[in-house]
Backbone as CSV, one residue per row, in Angstrom:
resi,resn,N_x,N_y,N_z,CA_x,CA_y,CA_z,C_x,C_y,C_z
1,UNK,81.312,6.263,-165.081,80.691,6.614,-166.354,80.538,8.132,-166.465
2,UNK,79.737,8.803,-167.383,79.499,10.541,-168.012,79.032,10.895,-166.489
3,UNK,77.847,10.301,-165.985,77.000,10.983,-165.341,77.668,10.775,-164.030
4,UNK,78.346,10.210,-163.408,79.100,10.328,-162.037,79.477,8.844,-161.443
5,UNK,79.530,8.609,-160.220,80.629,7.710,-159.770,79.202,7.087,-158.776
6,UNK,79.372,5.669,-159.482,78.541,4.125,-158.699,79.177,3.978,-157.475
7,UNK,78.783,3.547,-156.718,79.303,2.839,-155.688,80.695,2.995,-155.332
8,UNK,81.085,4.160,-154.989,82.631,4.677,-154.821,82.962,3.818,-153.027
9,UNK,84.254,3.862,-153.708,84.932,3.157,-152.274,86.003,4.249,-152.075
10,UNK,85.436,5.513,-152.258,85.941,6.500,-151.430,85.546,7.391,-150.167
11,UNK,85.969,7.611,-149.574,85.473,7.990,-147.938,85.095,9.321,-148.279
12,UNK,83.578,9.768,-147.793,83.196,10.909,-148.329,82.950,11.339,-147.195
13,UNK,83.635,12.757,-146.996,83.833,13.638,-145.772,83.442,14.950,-146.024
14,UNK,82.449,15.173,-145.138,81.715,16.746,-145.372,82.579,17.886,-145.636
15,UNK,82.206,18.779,-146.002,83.123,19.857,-146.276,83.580,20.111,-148.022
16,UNK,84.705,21.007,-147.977,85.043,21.661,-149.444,85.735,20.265,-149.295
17,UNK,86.741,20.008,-149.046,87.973,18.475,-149.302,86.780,17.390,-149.461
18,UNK,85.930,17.087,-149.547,85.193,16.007,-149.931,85.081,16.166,-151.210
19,UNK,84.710,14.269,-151.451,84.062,14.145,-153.030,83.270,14.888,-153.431
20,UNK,82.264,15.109,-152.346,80.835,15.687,-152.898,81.050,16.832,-153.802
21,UNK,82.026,17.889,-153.033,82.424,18.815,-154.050,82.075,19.156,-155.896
22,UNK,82.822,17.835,-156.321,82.853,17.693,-157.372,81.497,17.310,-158.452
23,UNK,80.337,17.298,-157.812,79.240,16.565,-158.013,78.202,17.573,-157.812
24,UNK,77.089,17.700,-158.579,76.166,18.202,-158.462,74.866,17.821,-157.629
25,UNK,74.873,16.757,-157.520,73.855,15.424,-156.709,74.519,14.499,-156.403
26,UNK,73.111,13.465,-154.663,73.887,12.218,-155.048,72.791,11.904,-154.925
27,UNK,72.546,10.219,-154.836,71.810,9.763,-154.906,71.994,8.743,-153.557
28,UNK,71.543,8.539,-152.592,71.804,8.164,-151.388,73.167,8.224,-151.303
29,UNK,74.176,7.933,-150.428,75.597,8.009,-149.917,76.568,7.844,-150.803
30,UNK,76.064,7.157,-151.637,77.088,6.277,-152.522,77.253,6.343,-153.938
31,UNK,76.198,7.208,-154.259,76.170,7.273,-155.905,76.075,8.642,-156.261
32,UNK,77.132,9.451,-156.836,77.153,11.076,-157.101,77.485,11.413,-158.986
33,UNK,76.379,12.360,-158.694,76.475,12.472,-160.183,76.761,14.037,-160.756
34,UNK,77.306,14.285,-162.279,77.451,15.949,-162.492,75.956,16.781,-162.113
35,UNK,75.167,16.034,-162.645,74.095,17.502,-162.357,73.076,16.513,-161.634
36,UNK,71.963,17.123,-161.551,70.912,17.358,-160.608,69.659,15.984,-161.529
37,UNK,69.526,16.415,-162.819,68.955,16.175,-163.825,69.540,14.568,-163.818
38,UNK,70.467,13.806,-164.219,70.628,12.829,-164.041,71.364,12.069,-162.668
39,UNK,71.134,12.654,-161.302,70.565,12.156,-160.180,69.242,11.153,-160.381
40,UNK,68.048,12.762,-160.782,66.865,11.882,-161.049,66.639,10.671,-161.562
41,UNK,67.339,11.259,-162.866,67.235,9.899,-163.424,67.032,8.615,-163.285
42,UNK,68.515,8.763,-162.172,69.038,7.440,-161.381,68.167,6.670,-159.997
43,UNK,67.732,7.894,-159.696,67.060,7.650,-158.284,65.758,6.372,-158.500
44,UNK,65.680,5.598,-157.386,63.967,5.437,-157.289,63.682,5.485,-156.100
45,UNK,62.743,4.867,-155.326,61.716,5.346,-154.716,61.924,4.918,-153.018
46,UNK,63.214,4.538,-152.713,63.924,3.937,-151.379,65.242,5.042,-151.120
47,UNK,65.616,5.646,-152.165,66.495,6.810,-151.972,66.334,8.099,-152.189
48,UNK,67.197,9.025,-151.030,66.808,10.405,-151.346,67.941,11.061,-152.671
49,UNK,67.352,11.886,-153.440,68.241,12.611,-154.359,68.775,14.048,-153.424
50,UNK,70.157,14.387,-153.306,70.441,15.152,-152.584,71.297,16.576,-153.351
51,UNK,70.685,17.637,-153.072,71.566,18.377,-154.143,72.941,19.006,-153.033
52,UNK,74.207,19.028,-153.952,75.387,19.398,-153.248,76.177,20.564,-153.790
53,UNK,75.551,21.178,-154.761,76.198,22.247,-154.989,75.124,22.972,-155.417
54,UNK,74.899,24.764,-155.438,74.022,25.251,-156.410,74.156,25.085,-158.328
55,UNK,73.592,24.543,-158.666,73.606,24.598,-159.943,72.141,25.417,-160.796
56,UNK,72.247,25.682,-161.868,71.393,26.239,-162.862,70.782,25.106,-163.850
57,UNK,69.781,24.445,-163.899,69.475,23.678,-164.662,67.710,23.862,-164.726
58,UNK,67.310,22.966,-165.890,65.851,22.715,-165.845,65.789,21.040,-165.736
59,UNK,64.924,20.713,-164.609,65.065,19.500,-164.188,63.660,18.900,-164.329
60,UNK,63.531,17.877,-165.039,62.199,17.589,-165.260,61.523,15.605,-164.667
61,UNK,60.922,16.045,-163.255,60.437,14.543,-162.666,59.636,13.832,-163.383
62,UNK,59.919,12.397,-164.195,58.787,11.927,-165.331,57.888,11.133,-164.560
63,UNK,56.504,11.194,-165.432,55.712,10.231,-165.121,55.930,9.394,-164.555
64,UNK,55.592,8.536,-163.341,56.015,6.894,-162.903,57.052,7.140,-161.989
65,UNK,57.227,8.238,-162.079,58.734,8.191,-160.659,58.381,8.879,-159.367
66,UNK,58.741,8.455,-158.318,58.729,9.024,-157.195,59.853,8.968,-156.549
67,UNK,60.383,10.320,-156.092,61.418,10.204,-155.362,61.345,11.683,-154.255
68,UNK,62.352,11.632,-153.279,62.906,12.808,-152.635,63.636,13.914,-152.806
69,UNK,63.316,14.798,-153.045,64.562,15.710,-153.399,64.855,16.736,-151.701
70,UNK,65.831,16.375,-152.101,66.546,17.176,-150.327,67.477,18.618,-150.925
71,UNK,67.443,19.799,-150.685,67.933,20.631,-151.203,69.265,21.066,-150.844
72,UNK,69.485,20.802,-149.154,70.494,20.505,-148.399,71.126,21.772,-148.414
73,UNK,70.012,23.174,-148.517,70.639,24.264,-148.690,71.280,24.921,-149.939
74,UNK,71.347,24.395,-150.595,71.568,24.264,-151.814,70.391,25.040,-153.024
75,UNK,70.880,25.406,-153.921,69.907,26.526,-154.897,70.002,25.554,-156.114
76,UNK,68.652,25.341,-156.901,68.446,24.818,-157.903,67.742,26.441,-158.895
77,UNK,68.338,26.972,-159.711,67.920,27.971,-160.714,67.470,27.239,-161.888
78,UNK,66.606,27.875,-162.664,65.945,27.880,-163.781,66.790,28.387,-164.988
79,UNK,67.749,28.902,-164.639,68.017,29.934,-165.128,66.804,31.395,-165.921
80,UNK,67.144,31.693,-166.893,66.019,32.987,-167.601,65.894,32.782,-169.198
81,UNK,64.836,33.225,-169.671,64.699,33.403,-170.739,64.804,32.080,-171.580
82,UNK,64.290,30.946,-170.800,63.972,29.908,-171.703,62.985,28.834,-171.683
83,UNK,61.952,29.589,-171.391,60.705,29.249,-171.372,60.305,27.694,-170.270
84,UNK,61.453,27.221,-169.162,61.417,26.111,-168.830,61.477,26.531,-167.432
85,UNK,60.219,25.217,-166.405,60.397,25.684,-165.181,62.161,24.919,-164.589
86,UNK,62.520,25.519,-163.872,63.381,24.694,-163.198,63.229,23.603,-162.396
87,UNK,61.845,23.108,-162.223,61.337,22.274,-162.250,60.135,21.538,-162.178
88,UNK,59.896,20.580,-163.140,58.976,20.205,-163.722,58.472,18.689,-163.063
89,UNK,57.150,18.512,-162.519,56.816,17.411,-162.113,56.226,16.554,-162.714
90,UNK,56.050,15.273,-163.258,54.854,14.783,-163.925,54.922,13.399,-162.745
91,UNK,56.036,13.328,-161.988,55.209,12.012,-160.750,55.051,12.385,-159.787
92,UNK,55.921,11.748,-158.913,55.799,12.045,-157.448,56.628,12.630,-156.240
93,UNK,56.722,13.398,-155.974,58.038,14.281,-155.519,57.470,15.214,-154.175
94,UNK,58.898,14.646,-153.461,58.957,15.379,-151.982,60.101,16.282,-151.478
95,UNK,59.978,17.323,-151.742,60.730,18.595,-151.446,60.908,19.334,-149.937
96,UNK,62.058,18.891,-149.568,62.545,18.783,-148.116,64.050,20.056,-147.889
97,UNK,64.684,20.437,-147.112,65.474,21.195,-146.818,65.774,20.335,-145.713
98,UNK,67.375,19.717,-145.772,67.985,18.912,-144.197,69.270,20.161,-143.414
99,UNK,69.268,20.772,-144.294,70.362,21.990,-143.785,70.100,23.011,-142.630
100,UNK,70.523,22.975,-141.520,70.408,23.565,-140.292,69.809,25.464,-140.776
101,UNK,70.506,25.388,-141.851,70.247,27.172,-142.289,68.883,27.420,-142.891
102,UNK,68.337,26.377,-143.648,67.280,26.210,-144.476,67.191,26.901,-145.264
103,UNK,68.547,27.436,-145.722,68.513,28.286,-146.907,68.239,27.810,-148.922
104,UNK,68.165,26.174,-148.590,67.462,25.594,-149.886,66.025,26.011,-150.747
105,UNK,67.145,26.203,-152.258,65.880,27.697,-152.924,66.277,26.878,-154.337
106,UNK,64.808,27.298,-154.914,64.364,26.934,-156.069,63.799,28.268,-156.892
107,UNK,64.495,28.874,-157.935,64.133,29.837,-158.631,64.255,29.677,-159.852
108,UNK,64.218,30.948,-160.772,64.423,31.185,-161.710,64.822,32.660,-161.973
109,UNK,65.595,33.522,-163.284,66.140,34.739,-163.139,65.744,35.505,-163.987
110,UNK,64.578,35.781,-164.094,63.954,36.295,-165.734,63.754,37.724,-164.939
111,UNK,63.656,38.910,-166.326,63.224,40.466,-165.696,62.391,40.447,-167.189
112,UNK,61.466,40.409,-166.858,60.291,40.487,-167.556,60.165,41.611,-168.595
113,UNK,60.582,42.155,-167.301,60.250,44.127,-167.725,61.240,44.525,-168.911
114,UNK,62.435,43.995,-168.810,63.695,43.944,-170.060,63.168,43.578,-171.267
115,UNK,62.654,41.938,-170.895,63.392,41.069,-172.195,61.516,40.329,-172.871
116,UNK,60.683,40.936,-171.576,59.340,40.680,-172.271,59.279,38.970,-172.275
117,UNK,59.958,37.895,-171.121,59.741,36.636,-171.165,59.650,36.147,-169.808
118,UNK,59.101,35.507,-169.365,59.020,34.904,-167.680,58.712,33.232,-168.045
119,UNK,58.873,32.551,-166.986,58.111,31.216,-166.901,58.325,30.933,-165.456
120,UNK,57.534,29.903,-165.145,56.818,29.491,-163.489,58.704,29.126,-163.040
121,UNK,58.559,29.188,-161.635,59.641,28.382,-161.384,59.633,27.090,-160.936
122,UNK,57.773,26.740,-160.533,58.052,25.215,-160.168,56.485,24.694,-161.165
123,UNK,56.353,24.049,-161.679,55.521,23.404,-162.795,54.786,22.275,-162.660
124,UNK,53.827,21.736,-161.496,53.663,20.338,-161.422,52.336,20.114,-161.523
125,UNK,52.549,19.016,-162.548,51.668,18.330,-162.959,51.232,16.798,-162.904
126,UNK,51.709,16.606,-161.196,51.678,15.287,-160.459,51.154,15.612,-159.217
127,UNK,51.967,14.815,-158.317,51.876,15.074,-157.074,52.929,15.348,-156.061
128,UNK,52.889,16.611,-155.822,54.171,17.201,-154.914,53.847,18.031,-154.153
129,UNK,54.552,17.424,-152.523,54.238,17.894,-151.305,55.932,18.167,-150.848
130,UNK,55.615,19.839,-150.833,56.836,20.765,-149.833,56.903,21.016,-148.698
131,UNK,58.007,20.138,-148.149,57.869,20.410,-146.843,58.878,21.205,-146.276
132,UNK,59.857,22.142,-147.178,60.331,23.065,-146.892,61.280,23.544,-148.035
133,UNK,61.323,24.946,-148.596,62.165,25.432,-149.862,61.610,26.874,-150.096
134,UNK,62.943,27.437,-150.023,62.387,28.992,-150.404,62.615,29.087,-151.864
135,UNK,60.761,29.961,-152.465,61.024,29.483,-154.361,60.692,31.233,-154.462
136,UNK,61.436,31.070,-155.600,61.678,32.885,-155.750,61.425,33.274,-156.844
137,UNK,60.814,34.328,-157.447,61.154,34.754,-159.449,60.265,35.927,-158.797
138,UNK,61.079,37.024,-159.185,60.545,38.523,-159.132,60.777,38.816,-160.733
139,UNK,60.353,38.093,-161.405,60.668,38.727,-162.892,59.613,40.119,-163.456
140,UNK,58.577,40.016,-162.275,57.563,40.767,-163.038,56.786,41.023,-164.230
141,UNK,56.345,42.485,-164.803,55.650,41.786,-165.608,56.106,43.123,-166.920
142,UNK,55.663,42.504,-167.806,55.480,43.418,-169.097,54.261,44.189,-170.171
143,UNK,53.506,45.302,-169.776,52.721,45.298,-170.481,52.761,45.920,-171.721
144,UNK,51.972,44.518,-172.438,52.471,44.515,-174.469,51.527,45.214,-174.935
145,UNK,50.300,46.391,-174.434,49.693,46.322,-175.105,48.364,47.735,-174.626
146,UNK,47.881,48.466,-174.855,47.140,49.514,-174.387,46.415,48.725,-173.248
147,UNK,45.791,47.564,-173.547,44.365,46.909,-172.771,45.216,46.345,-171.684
148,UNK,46.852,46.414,-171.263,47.230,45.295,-170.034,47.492,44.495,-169.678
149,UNK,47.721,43.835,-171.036,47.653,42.916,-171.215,48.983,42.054,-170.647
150,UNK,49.430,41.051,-169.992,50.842,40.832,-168.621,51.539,39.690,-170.044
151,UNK,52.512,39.626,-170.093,53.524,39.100,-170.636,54.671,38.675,-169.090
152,UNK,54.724,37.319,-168.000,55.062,37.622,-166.928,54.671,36.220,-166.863
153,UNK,54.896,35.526,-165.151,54.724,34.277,-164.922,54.531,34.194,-163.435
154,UNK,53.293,33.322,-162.720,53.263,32.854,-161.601,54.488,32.254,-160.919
155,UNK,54.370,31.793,-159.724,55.982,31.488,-159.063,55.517,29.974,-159.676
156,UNK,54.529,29.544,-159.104,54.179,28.076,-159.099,53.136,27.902,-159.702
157,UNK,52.854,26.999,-160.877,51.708,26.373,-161.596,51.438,24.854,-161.106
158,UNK,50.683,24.825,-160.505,49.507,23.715,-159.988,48.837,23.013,-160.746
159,UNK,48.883,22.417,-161.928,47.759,21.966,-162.961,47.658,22.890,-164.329
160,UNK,47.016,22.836,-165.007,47.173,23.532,-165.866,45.798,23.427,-166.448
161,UNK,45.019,24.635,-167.264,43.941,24.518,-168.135,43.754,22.970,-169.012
162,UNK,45.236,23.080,-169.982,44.826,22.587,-171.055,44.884,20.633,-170.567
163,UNK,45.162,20.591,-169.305,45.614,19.121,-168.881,43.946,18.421,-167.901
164,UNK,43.433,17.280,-168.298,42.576,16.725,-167.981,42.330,16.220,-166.285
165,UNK,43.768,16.105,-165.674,44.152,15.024,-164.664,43.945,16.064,-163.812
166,UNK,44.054,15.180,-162.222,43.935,16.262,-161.339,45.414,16.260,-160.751
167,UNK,45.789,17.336,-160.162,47.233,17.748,-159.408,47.020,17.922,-158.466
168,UNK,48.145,17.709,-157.488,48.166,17.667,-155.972,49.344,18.036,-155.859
169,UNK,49.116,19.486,-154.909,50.135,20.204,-154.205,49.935,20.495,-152.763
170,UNK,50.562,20.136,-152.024,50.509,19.794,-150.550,51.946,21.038,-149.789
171,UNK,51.810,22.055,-149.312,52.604,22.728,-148.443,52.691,22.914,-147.143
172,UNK,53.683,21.902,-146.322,53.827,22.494,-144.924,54.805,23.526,-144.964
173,UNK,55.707,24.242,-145.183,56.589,25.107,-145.057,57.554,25.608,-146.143
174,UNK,57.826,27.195,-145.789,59.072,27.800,-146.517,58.302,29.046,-147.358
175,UNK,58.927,29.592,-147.784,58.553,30.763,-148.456,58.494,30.888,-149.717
176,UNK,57.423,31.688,-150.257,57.101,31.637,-151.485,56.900,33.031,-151.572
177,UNK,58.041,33.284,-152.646,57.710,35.079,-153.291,57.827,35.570,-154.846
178,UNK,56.699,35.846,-155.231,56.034,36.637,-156.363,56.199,37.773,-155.881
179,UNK,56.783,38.668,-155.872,55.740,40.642,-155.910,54.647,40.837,-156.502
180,UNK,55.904,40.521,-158.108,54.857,41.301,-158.940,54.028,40.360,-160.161
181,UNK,53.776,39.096,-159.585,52.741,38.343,-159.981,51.955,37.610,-159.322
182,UNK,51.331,36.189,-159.670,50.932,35.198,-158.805,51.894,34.344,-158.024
183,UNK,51.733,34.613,-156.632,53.156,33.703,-155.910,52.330,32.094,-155.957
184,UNK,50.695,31.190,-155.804,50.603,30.435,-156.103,49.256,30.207,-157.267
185,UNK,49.297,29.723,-158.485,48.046,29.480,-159.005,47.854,27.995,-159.458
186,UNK,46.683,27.652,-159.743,46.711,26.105,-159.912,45.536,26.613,-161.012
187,UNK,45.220,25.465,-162.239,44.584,25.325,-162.585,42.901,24.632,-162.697
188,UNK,42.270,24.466,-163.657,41.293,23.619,-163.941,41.244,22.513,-162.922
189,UNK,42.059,21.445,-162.595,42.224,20.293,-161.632,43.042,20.269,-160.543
190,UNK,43.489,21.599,-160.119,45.107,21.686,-159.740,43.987,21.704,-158.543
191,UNK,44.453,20.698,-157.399,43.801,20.930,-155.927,45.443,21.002,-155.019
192,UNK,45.332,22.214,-153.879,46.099,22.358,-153.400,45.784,22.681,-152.035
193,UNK,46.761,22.163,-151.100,46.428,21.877,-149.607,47.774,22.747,-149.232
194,UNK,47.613,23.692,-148.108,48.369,24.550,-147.903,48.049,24.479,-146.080
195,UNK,49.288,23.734,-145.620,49.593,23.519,-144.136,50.665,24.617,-143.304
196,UNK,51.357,25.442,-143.734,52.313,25.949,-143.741,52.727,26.941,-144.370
197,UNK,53.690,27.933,-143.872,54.745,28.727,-145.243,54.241,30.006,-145.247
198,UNK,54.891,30.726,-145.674,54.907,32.483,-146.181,54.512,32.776,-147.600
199,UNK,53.747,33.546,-147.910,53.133,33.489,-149.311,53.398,35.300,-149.515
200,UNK,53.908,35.865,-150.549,54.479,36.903,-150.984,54.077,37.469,-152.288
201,UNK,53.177,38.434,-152.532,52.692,39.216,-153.319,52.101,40.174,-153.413
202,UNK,52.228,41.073,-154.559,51.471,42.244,-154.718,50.250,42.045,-155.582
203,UNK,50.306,41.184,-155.889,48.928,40.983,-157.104,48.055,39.594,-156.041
204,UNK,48.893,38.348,-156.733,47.518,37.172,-155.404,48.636,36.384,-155.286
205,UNK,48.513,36.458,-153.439,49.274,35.095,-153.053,49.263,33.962,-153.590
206,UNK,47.730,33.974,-153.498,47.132,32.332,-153.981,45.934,32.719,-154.926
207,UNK,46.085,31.784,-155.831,44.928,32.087,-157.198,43.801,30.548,-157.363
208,UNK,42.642,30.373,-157.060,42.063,29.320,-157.110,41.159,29.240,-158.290
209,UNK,41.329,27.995,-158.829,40.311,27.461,-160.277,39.545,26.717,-159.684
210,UNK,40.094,26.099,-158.611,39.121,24.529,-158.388,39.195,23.885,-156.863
211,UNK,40.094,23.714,-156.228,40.215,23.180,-154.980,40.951,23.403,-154.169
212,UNK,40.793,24.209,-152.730,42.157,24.789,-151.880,41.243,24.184,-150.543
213,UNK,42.298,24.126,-149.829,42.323,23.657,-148.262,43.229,23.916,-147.477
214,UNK,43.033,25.505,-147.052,43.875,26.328,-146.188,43.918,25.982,-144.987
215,UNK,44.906,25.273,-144.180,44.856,25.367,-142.684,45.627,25.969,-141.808
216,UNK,46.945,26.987,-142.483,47.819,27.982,-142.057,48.731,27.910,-142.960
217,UNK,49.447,28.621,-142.604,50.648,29.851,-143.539,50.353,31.160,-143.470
C-alpha cells in the first residue's frame, strides 16, 4: 500500500543493499513504512517503531497509544519555521537509542535571531520516559522589543500552562542542549523525574512550575 510494505517475504539484510534503505521506519521486522509518522500510526503496544533513515518530519504520538520509539542512531528533525515540535506526545512513549554509536538525535533547525520564530523540539503532553537521545535546537533568541522581551523556544516542554492534566517526563540518559534558552521546562502539571543525562545551557538547564525529582545527570 502508500505507507510501506506488510509482512514482506523479503530477506532484510543490514546495511545500504537492504530493504530498510528504502523506508523511513519499521515497525517490528516485518512491516516498513515511508516515513516515521505513519510507522506510528501502525504500531501498538507489543512492537518497537524503529527509525532507519534520518528524516525531517513533525511526528505527533495520539492520545491512547503507547509505543517504543528506537532511534537506531538515526536523526528525527523538526525541521524550522513551522511552529511544530518534531515531536509531539499526547500517550505513551519510550525513547531508546539501540545503535552502538548512540548517535540518535531529535531536533529542530530554527535561528531565531534571523527569522524571529522557534518552537520546542520535543512537546509532551503524556507520558514519556528517555532512556537515551541526543535533542538539540540552538535557535536562540530574538529580542522584539526595548523591555526583552524573547521571541525563542525551550528544547523540551513538559506540560503546558494552558492544559489541566498532569505530565510525566522520566530521564535516564543522553544529552540535552539549549545555549541560548531553556534546555528543560515543564509546566503548571508537568512533573519530571530526571535519573540521568547532560543538561546544556546558558540561561536554565532545568525550569520548574511544579514537580522535579533529581537523582543525577
Amino acid at each position: 500500500n502508500g505507507a510501506g510494505i506488510l509482512s514482506t517475504t523479503q530477506p532484510v539484510v543490514k546495511g545500504d543493499s537492504s530493504i530498510e534503505k528504502f523506508f523511513a521506519a519499521k515497525v517490528g521486522d516485518t512491516s516498513y513504512y515511508k516515513t516515521l509518522a505513519d510507522a506510528v500510526t501502525a504500531a501498538d503496544t507489543t512492537t518497537t517503531v524503529t527509525l532507519l533513515k534520518d528524516t525531517t518530519e513533525n511526528v505527533t504520538i495520539p492520545t491512547g497509544k503507547t509505543i517504543t520509539l528506537d532511534l537506531n542512531g538515526k536523526t528525527l528533525s523538526g525541521g524550522k519555521n513551522n511552529k511544530k515540535a518534531a515531536l509531539l506526545n499526547n500517550g505513551t512513549v519510550t525513547i531508546k537509542d539501540s545503535s552502538a554509536t548512540k548517535t540518535g538525535t531529535i531536533k529542530r533547525e530554527d535561528d531565531a535571531d534571523k527569522t524571529g520564530t522557534s518552537y520546542y523540539v520535543i512537546k509532551n503532553l503524556g507520558t514519556m520516559t528517555i532512556e537515551q537521545a541526543n535533542v538539540i535546537n540552538n535557535s536562540g533568541y530574538k529580542k522584539t522589543n526595548p523591555s526583552g522581551a524573547m521571541v525563542g523556544s525551550s528544547l523540551i516542554c513538559n506540560g503546558d500552562s494552558d492544559d489541566d492534566k498532569e505530565t510525566t517526563l522520566t530521564i535516564n540518559d543522553g544529552v540535552f542542549e539549549q545555549q541560548n534558552f531553556l534546555a528543560v521546562k515543564y509546566g503548571t502539571f508537568g512533573i519530571l523525574n530526571v535519573n540521568g543525562g547532560k543538561f546544556t545551557s546558558k540561561h536554565s538547564a532545568i525550569q520548574n512550575w511544579y514537580k522535579a525529582d533529581i537523582k543525577g545527570g
